[in-house]
N, C-alpha and C positions, 0 to 999 in steps of 0.2 A: 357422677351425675349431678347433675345442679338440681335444685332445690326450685319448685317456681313460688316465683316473688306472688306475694300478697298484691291485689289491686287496692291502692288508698281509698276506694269507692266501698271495699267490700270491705277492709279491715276497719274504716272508719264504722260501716253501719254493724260489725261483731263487737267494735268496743262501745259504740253508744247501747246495744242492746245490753251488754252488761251493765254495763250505767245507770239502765232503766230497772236491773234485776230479772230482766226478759230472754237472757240469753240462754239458746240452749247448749249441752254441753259441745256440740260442733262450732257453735259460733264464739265458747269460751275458749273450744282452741285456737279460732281463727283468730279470733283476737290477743290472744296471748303469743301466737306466733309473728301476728301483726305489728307488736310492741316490739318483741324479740328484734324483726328485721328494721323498725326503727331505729331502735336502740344503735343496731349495727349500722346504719347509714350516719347516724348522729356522734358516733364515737368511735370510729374505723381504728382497729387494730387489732393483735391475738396475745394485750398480756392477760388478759383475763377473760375467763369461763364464765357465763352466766346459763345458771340450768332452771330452766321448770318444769319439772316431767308431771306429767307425761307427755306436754306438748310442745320440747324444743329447747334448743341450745345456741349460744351462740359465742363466738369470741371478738373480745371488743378491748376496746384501749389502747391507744398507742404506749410500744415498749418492748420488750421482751417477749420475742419467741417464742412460744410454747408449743414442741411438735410430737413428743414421746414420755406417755405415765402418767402420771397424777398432774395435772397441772396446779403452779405452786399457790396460784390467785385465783380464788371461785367464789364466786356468788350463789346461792341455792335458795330458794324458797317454791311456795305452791303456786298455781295458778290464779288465782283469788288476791293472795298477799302482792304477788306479781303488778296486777292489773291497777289494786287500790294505788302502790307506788307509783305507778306510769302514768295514772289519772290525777295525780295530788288527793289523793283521799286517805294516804296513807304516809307520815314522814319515814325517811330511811332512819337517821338515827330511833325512831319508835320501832320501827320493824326489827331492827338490830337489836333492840335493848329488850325485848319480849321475845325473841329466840324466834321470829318469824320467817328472819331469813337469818341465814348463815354465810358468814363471809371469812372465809380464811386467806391469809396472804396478806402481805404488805400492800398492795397495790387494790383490791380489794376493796373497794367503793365504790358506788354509787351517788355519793351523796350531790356532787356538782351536775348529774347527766340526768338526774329525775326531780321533776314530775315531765313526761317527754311533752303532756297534753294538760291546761290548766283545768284546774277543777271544776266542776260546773255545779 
């Protein structure tokens, strides 16, 4: 079953309302999965996993297949550390280096595909 897409109308006003610090926890998922499906529009492919639970996953990068087990390239971090990255409010190698996100894998960065939105 498909998954329905975010409207840019309503995931724009879940991540400004985080922005403002006004979000509530339904709009921090919406916007977190809002990012998510950016992310996926802006970097199409499945070598790598990128998780924030509890609100969503996604596989992105061009390269290597990943269809069965542990994928080898993951991204992980929270909802919150998610969003600062996506908005420029948070650099990747900072988030890296402070154990914020977790990124195993060669393939395994972020660093060229964020901030998707510039900071405000």
């Amino acid at each position: 079953m498909a998954r329905r897409r975010i409207e840019p109308t309503e995931g724009a006003a879940a991540v400004a309302a985080w922005r403002r610090g006004e979000a509530t926890p339904a709009q921090v998922r919406t916007a977190v999965r809002y990012a998510l499906q950016t992310l996926a529009d802006r970097a199409p492919g499945t070598s790598v996993e990128v998780r924030v639970p509890p609100a969503g996953v996604v596989q992105v990068i061009e390269g290597p297949r990943h269809t069965r087990g542990t994928p080898p390239n993951v991204v992980e971090t929270d909802p919150a550390t998610f969003l600062a990255l996506v908005t420029g409010q948070l650099s990747w190698s900072d988030a890296v280096g402070t154990g914020a996100v977790t990124a195993s894998g060669s393939r395994a960065n972020l660093d060229g595909w964020l901030p998707l939105w510039p900071p405000q």
